[in-house]
N, C-alpha and C positions, 0 to 999 in steps of 0.2 A: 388224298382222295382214295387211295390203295386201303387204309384202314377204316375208311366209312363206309366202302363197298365189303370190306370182309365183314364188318358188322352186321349189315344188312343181310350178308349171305349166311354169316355163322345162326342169325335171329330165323330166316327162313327156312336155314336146314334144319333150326330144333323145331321150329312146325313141323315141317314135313317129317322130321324121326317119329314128333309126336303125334300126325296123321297114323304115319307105318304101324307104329307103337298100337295105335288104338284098334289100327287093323286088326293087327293080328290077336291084340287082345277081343278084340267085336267076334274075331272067328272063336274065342274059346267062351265065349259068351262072357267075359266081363265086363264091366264099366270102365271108359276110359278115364272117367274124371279122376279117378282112383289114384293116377301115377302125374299130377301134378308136377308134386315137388321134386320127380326123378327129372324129370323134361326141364324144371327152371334150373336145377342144378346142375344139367349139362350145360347148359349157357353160359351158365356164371364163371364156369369152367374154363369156357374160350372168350370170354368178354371182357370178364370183371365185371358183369353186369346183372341186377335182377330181372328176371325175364315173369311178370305176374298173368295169369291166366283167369282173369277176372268173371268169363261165361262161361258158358257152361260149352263142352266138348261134344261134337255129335257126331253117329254113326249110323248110316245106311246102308242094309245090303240087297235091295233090291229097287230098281232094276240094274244098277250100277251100283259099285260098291263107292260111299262119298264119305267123307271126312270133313269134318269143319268146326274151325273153332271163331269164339265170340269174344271181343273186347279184351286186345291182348296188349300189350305194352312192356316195353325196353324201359329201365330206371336211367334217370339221368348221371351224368357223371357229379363227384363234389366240387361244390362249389359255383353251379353251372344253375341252382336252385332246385325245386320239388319236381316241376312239368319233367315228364315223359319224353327222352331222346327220341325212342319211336311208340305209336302208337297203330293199331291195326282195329278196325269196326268187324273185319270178317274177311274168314280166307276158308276158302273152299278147295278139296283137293277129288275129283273124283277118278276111280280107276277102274280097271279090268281085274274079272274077280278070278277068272281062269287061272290067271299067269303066276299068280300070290303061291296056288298050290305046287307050281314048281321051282319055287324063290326068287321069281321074277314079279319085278314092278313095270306095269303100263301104264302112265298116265297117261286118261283121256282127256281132263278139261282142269286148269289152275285160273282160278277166281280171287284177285285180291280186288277188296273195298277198304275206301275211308283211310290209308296209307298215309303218317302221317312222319313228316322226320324233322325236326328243329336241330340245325346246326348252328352251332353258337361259336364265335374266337372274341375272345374277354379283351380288357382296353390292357393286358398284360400277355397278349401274344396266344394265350393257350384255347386250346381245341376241346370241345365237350363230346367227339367223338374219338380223342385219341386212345386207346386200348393201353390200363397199367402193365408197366413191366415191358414197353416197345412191342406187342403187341401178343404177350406173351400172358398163359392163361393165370388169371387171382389163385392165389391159393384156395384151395376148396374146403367145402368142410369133410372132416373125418369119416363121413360116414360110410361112402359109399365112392368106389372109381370106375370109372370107363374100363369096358376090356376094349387091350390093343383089336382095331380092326383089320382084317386080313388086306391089303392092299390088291391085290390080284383079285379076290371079290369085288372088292370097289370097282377097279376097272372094269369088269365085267358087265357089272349094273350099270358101269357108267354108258358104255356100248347101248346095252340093251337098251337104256331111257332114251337115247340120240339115234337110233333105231327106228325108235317105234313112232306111230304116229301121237299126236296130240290131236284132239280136235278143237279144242280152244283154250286159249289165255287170252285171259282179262282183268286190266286193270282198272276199275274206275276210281273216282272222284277221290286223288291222290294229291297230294301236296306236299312239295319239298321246300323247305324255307332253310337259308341262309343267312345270319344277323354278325355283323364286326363291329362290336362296340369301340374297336379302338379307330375305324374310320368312316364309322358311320352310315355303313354301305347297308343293305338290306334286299336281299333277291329271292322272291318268290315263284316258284313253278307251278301252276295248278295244273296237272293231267286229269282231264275230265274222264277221257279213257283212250286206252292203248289195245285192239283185239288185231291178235292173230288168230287166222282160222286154218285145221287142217295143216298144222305145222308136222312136218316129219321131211329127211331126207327124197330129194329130187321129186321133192313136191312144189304147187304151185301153191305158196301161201297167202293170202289175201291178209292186206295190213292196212289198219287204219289207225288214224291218232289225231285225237284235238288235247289239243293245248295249250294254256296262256303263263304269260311270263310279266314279271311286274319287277321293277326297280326303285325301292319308295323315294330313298334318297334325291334320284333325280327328277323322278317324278314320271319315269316311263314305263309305259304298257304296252301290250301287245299280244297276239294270240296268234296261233297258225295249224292248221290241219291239213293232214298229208291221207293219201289214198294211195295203194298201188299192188302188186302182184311182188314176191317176194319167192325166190326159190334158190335153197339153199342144199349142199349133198357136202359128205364129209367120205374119203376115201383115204384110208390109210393114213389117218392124223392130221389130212390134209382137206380144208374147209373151204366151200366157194359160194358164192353167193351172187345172184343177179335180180336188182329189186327194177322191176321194168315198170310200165305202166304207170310211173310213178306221178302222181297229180299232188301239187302242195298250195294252198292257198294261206297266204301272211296279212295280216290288219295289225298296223301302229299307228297310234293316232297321227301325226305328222303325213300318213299316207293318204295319197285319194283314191277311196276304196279298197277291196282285195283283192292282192294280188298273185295271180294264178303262176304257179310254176309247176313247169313236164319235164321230163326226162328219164334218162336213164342210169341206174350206179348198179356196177357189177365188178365183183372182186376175188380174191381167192386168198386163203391164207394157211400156211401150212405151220400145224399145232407140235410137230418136234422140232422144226428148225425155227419157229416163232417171227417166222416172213410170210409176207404175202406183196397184195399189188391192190390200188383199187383204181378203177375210169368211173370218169363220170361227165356225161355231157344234159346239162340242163338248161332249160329255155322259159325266158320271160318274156312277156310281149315287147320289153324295151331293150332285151338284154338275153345274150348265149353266154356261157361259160364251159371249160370244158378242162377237166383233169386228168392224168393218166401221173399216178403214181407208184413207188413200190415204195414198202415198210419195210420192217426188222427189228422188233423186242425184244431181241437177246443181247443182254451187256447194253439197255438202256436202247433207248429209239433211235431208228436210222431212215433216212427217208430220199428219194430221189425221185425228182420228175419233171411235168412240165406243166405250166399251165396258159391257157388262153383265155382271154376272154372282145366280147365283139357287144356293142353295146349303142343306142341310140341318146348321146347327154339330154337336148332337150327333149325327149320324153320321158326321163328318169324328173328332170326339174320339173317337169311337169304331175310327176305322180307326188312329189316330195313339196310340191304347191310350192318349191322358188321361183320368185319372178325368172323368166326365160328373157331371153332375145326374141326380134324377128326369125322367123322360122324359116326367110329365106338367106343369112348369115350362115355362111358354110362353114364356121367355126366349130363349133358341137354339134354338125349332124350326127358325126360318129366316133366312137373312142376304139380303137385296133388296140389289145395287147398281149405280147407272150413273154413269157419267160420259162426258163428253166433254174433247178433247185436241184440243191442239195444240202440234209443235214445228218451229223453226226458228233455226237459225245458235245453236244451245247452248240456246235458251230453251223451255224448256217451260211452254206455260200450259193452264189446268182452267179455263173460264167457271165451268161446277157440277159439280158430284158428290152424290149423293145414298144414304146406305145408311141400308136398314133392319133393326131386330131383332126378331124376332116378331113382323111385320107391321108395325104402327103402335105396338106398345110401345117403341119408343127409336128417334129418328134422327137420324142426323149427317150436317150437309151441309160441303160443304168448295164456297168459294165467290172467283174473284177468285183462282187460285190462278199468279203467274207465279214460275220458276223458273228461272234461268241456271245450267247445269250446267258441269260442271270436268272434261274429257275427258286430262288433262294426266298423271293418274295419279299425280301425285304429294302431291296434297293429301288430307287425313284427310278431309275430307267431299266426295262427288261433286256436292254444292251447294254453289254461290259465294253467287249470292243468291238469297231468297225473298222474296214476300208474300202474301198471302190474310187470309180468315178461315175460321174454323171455329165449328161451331157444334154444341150434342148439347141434343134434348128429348124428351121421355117419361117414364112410369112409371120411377122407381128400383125400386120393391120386389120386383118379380120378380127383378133382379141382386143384392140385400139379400138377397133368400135366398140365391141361389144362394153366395153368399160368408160363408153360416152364421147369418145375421144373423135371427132368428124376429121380427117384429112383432109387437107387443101388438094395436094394431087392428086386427083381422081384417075390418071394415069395408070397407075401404081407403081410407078418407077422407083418412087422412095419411098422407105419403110417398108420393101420387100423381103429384107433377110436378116434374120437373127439368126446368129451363132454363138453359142456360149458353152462353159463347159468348167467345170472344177475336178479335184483329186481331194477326197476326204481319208483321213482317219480317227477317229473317237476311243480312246484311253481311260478308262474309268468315267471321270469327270472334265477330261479334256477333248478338245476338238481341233483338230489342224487340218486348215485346206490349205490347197498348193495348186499351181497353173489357173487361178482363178481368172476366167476370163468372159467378154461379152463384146461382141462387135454387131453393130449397126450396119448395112448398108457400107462394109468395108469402111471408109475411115469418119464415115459423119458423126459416128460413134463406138469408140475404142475405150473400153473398162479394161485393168487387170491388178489384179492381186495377186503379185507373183508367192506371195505365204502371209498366214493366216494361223495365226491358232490364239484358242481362248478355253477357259475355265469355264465351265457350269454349274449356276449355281440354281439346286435342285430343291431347296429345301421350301416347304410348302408357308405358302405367303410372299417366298418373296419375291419384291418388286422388281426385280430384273432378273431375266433368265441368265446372264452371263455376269461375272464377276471378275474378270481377267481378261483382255482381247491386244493380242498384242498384233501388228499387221504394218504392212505397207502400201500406197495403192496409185496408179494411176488413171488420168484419165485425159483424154484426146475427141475433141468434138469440132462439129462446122456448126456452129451456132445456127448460122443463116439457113443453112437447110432444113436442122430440126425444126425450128419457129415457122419457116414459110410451110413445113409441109404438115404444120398443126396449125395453120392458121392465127398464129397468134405475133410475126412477124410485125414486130415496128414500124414505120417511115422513119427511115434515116436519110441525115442529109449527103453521105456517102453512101453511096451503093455497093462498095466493099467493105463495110465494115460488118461487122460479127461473125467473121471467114472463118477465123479461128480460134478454136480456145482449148488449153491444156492446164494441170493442174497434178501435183504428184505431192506426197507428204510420208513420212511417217505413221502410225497411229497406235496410241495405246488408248486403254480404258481398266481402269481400276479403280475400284469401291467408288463408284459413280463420279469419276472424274474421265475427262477426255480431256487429249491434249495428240495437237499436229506439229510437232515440233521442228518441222523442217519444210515445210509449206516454198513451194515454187509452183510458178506455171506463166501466164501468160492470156492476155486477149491480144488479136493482133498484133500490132508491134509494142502494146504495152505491155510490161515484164513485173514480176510479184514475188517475193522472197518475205518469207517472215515465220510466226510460229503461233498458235492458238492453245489457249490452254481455258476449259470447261468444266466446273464442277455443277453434276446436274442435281436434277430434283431426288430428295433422298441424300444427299452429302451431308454428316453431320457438323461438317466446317461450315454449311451455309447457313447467315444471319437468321434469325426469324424473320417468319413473312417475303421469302428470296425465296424466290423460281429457282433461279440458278443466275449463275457467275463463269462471267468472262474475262476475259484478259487476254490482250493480243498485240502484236508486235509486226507492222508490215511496212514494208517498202517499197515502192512502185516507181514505175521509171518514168516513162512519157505517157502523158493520157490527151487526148486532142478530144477533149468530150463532144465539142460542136460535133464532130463525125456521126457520132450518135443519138443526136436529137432530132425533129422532123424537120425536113426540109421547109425552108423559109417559102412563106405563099407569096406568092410572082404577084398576087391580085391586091394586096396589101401595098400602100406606099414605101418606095426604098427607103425616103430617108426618114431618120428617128428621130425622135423630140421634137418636131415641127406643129403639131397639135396638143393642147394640151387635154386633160381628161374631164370628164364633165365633172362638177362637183359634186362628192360625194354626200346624199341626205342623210348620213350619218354611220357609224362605224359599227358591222356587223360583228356578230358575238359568232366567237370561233369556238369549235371543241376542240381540247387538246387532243395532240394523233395517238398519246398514249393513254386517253382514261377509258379506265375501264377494260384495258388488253391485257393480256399475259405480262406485254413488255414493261406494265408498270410496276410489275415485282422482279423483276431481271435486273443485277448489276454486271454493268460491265465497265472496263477500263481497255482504251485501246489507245497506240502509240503508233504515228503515222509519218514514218517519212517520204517526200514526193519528188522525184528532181521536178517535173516539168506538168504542170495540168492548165489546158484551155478550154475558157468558160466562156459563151459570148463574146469570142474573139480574145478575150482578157486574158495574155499570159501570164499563169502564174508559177514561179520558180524556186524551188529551193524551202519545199512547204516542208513543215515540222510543228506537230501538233500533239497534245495529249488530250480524248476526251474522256470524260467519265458519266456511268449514270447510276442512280440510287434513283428508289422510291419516287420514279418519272423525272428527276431532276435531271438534266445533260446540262455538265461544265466542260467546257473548253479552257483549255489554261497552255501557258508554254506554245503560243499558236507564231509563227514567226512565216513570213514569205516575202519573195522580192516581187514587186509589178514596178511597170512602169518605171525603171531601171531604178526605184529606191527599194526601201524597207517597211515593213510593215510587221508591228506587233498587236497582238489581241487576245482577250480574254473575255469569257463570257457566260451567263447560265440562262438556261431559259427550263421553267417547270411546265413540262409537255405535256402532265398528269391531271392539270386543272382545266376547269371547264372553259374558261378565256386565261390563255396560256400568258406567263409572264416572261418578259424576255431583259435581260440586263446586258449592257457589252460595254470594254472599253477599249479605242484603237489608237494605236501611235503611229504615224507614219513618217517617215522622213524622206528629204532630195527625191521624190515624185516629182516625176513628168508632168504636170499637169494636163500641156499641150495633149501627150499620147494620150491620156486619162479621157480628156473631153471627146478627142477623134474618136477612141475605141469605144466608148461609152455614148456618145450623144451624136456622133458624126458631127463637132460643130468645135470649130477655134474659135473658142473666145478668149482665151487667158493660156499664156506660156510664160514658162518658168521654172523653178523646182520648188517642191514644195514642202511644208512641214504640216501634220494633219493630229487635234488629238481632241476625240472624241470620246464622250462619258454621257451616256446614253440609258435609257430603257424604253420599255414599250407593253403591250398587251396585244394580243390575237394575233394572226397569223395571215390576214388576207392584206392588201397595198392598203383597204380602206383604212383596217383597224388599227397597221403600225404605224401612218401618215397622222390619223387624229389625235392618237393615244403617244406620242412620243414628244418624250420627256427628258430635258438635260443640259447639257452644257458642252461647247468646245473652241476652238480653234484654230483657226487657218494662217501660213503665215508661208507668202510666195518670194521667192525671190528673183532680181536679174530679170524679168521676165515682161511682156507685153498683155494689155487689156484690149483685146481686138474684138469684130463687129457689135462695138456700141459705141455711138457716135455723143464725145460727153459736150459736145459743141452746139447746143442747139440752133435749131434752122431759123432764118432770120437775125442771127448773132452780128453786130459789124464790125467791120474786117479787121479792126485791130485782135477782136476775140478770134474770129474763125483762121485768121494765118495759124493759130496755135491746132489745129484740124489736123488729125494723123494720120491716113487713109489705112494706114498699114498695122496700126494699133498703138495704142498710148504706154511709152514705154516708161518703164517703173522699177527703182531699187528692191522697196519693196511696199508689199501690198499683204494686208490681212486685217484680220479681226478677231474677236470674240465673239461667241453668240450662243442665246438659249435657244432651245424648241420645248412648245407649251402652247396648249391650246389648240392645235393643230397647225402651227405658225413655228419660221425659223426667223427670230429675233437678234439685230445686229443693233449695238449700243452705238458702236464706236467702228467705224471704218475707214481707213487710211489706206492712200496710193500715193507715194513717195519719190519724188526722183523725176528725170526727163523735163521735157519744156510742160508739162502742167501737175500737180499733184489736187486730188482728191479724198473730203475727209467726210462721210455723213455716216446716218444709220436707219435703218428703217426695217419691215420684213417681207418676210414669202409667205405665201399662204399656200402648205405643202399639197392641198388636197386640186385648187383651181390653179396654182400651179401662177398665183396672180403675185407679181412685185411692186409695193408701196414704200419707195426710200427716199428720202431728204439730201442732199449732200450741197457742199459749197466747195467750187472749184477756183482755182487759184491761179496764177503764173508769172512770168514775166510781162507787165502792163495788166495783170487781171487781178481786181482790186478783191476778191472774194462775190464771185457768181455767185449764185442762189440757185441748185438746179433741184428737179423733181423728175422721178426716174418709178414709170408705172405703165402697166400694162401684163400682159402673158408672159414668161419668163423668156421665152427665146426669140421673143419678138418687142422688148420694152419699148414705150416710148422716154426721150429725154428734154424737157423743156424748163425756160425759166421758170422760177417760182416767184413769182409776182409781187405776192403779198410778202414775203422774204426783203426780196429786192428794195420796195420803195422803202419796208419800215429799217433796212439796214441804213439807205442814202438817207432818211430822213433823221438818225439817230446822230450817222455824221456830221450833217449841215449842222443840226442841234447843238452837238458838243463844240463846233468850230465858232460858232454864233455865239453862245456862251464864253467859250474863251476870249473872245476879242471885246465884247462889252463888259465884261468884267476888269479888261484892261485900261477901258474908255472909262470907265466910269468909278466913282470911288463912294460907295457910303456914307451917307450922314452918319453923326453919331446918333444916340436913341432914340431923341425923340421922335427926329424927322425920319425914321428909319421906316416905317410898315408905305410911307406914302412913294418913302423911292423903291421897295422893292415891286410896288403896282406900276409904277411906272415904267422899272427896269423889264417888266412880266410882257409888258404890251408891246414894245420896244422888242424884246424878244422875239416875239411871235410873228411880226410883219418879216424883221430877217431871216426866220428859222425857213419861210416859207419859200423864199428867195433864196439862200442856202443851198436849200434841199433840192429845189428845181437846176440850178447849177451844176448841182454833185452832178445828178441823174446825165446833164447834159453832156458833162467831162467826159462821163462814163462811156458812154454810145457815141461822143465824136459828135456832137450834135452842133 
């Protein structure tokens, strides 16, 4: 910037030589046009650049003596193309004609117009304003050189000119543009005009200025004009200045309206030792600020001070058109801040800093703060390195609201205090915190990260700000109190539960992989050890069409889940299974819970071991499971647990991705409890024993209607040593020689089981056997899973019981058991039959041929009166009749 300004100034001093030049040529009556090419080739001299004077030159010496020239322009540098570095429409210089006669210069009034300066930096880093040779003058041509000027004159003039009054400068309709082709950027200045009036030492200057400022790239505008009283005195090298009165008004579009700013900036600066100071307190209607610094330009900038500022947030959101809060939210009424600075040779440091929000409801201090800055221009961050700490404490709830959050405690007892606080340092492109920490409410919430450091990665485009995160972290909560005092508190059927929970890991992150490789903590007394490992979106390991991928490894100790479910309604009947459900008019269509989510491009694999988990009372122990998902598909495989003091294994896939999800499983169970099975599950002993279970199954959709209809397969059952209790297989009305066989206690059995399909919404039993004790039973018949209704055949047996005929229907938990009728007579009537046949066939002997067709009508008729007589007999044997 130092070589664009001496451009400008080396380009305005050959005007003004070339004003003087013409002066004093106008005093001997020549033409000024005459000495063109002496005036461009003093430029060229300290530029390297052509300086063309394309108007004509003009001289006036009365009433004022004025100088001025027309359509002037600076040559661009090579490379940079044809247009004009700078260009100028008209510059006016007029002076006092007295003074010329004793080799003094008075300017009265400097006039630039139409100012125009195109700075350029190429998609190769270089500058169209840099000066060949580091800024060092072109060689010139032979003709002619500068004589050395007297230095001690200079100064002299220089006096006299900072002396004397001005009565105006002015700049109009000026425009400074700035283009980087290598990032795109583009910032235009337009000075409509800039006038000081009445400028000279311990005068009162009047300053005015509009001007607007554009950023194409981003697409921003804006303009602002300033008004105010300006006075300025130079004593002994030493400069001060007090701009009072000071009015500024700013318009960007994002603003509503413009916006007025007052104050005051007054300063001093002293020109041999290259320090000064400046204050400045300025006022907006939403907003004070207020400065007091000192400077130092010798051996590069030095600067120390303080600043403050006091400020109203929602009426700032309000001018910036962000939705605000309720205006009675004492959260952003007001923003408090100060701090103190210092910088030298690149480093900036902050002893403190202090801001408040809503007074004393939230403050951050920033403390310890040094910072080595990167003036180089070419590094992605303008910090090399950092360190400090930082710290925020106050009330959260008033910002809990303000971010939609409504608390249940309207007390405010909870969620009244945050404390938090870190220790930063930043290394190039590294970051380490240390003491990172955040408490709640003392222990309802306890974060810390006792270290922290990670890599940044800077480079444009990409998709994660950090590239390295290596850390550790804990964390300590009362579940119960967060939830209750956000309203979002469960019904649980313990009222202690979600006391507690804690969690602590490891953590890295590298090239988009995350992994907690030592994972522990804890809800209540259930305990969690294991490790997690994540490669996220952007891993080049990840498959196509993969969100991201998991993989985890956990082991959990006792979980008593009932704790955590809603308390059982009192108003609801205790016991279970006593009703059955109404029939369903047919099986609704489910949507899968992953189509169409994130989670159906997410794999993951997780490895689960449990000593102890209770579900609806149902202990389950010694669980050990692997599941995996792809492309919405969850497999379950290696799944193994004890209930009901046997074993149970299972495997299974269900695709959660489809519109009616499909579900596949296959289970083996072995030496089950049955008895506990049916208590804990149905509240009802019907069947004790142990048992053996293996099911091969599928289904579709996900509600009782659609797995009930839609279930499909085949299995198993097979009990042993065990009893058939509350069903009574004796029917009422039975005579006494069947009903002594009555078991009140249940009908006890070797063994008992079957095989059976489900199909059609029906569990189908072929073949049914109950084996052992004083009766055995063998039929088959099915359930109908939806009404929950049972239609079975079976024939019972015993010691004097020739083969019963019984029929077993009704509601599953309430069958009825009666004879079957039509069974019975055609069984006694088949008997009679074959016993009647075999004894006339003994009676009686066959003709040979011929006479043969007349004895078998004979032996037919003869049949038929015994079979009926027989069969009435049997029936009679049977019932003791």
């Amino acid at each position: 910037m130092k070589k664009i300004i001496k451009i400008i100034l080396c380009a305005i001093a050959g005007l003004i030589l070339l004003l003087v030049t013409g002066l004093g040529i106008a005093l001997l009556v020549i033409d000024p046009n005459d000495y063109r090419e002496e005036i461009s080739l003093a430029v060229r001299k300290a530029t390297g650049r052509q300086l063309s004077l394309n108007g004509p030159i003009g001289l006036k010496i009365l009433p004022r003596l004025a100088v001025s020239a027309r359509d002037v322009s600076l040559a661009q540098a090579e490379g940079f193309g044809t247009a004009p570095l700078l260009r100028l429409d008209e510059i006016d210089l007029r002076m006092a004609i007295l003074p010329l006669f004793t080799g003094s210069v008075q300017v009265d009034a400097i006039i630039l117009n139409g100012l125009a300066l195109d700075m350029l930096t190429s998609k190769q880093g270089k500058n169209n304003w840099e000066i060949p040779g580091e800024g060092k003058a072109a060689p010139a041509a032979p003709e002619a050189e500068a004589a050395p000027q007297d230095a001690e004159a200079a100064r002299k003039q220089l006096d006299a000119l900072l002396n004397s009054r001005i009565s105006e400068i002015r700049l109009e309709n000026c425009v400074l543009s700035y283009k980087n082709d290598k990032t795109g950027q583009h910032y235009i200045l337009r000075l409509k005009q800039l006038l000081l009036d009445e400028v000279g030492m311990n005068r009162d200057i009047a300053l005015s200025l509009n001007v607007e400022a554009e950023e194409r790239k981003a697409g921003l505008k804006g303009s602002l004009s300033l008004a105010g009283a300006l006075k300025y005195m130079l004593k002994e090298q030493e400069a001060s200045w007090n701009l009072n009165t000071l009015k500024a008004g700013a318009d960007l579009p994002p603003l509503e309206g413009t916006q007025q700013i007052n104050g005051n900036i007054s300063g001093r600066f002293n020109l041999n030792a290259m320090e000064g100071g400046v204050k400045a307190q300025l006022k907006h209607q939403e907003a004070e600020l207020a400065l007091d610094m000192l400077a130092a330009l010798k051996d590069g900038l030095k600067a120390e001070g303080n600043l403050a500022l006091n400020s109203r947030p929602l009426g700032i959101m309000r001018i910036l058109k962000i939705p605000s809060p309720p205006a009675d939210n004492p959260a952003l009424r007001t923003l408090e801040g100060k701090l103190g600075f210092k910088f030298a040779e690149n480093l900036l440091t902050v002893p403190a800093a202090e801001f408040k929000l809503g007074g004393e409801i939230m403050t951050a201090r920033l403390t310890g703060l040094k910072a080595l800055l990167d003036d180089s221009g070419k590094a992605a961050l303008p910090v090399r390195q950092a360190e400090g700490a930082f710290s925020l404490a106050g009330n959260p709830r008033p910002y809990l609201q303000l971010a939609g959050v409504e608390l249940r405690d309207q007390s405010g007892k909870a969620f009244s205090l945050l404390e938090s606080g870190l220790k930063f340092s930043l290394r190039g492109s590294s970051i380490a915190l240390s003491a990172v920490h955040a408490k709640l409410d003392g222990e309802v919430l306890d974060f810390a990260m006792p270290k922290l450091s990670a890599e940044l990665n800077l480079r444009a485009g990409a998709a994660l700000p950090l590239s390295v995160l290596e850390s550790s972290f804990s964390i300590k909560a009362k579940p119960r109190i967060l939830l209750d005092n956000l309203g979002a508190l469960p019904a649980t059927a313990d009222a202690a539960a979600l006391r507690d929970f804690s969690l602590a890991s490891g953590l890295h992150f590298n090239n988009y992989e995350l992994k907690l490789p030592n994972l522990s903590g804890a809800l209540d007394q259930t305990s969690l050890k294991g490790s997690l490992e994540a490669k996220l979106p952007g891993a080049k390991s990840l498959p196509k069409d993969t969100l991201a991928s998991v993989k985890s490894v956990l082991q959990l100790g006792i979980l008593d889940a009932d704790r955590y479910m809603p308390p059982a309604d009192k108003s609801a009947p205790a016991a279970r299974g006593k009703e059955a459900p109404a029939a369903s008019k047919g099986a609704t269509q489910s949507k899968g819970p992953l189509q169409g989510s994130p989670m159906e491009k997410l794999l993951a694999d997780i490895t689960l071991d449990m000593r102890k988990l209770t579900v609806q009372k149902v202990p389950l122990e010694n669980i050990s499971l692997r599941a995996t998902l792809e492309k919405g598909v969850l497999r379950l495989s290696k799944a193994k647990l004890n209930v009901f003091g046997g074993e149970i294994s299972s495997s299974a896939t269900a695709a959660l991705a489809q519109p009616r999800p499909h579900v596949s499983f296959a289970l083996t169970g072995s030496k089950l409890d049955i008895n506990k099975a049916l208590l804990t599950l149905a509240d009802e002993k019907r069947l004790s024993g142990l048992a053996g279970l293996n099911l091969n199954m599928r289904f579709s959709g996900l509600d009782v209607d659609s797995i009930l209809s839609s279930l499909d397969g085949t299995g198993d059952l097979a009990v042993k040593n065990g009893a058939l209790g509350g069903l009574d297989l004796i029917p009422a009305g039975a005579p006494a020689n069947i009903a002594r066989f009555r078991e009140p206690g249940g009908y006890k059995f070797n063994d008992f089981g079957g095989s059976f399909k489900a199909a059609g919404g029906k569990l189908i039993n072929d073949h049914l056997e109950l084996k052992g004790g004083n009766v055995a039973l063998s039929g088959s018949g099915s359930v109908a899973m939806l009404s929950r209704e049972i239609d079975y055949k079976g024939v019972l047996t015993g010691k004097g019981i020739d083969g019963l005929p019984l029929t077993i229907t009704g509601p599953l938990n309430s069958p009825r058991v009666s004879l079957d009728q039509e069974a019975l007579v055609k069984m006694a009537t088949q008997k009679a039959a074959e016993k009647a046949l075999q004894e006339l066939q003994k009676k009686t002997k066959l003709p040979g041929a011929g006479g043969k067709a007349e004895a078998e009508k004979a032996l037919k008729n003869e049949a038929k009166d015994r079979l009926n007589k027989e069969a009435q007999r049997g029936l009679d044997r049977l019932f003791k009749r």
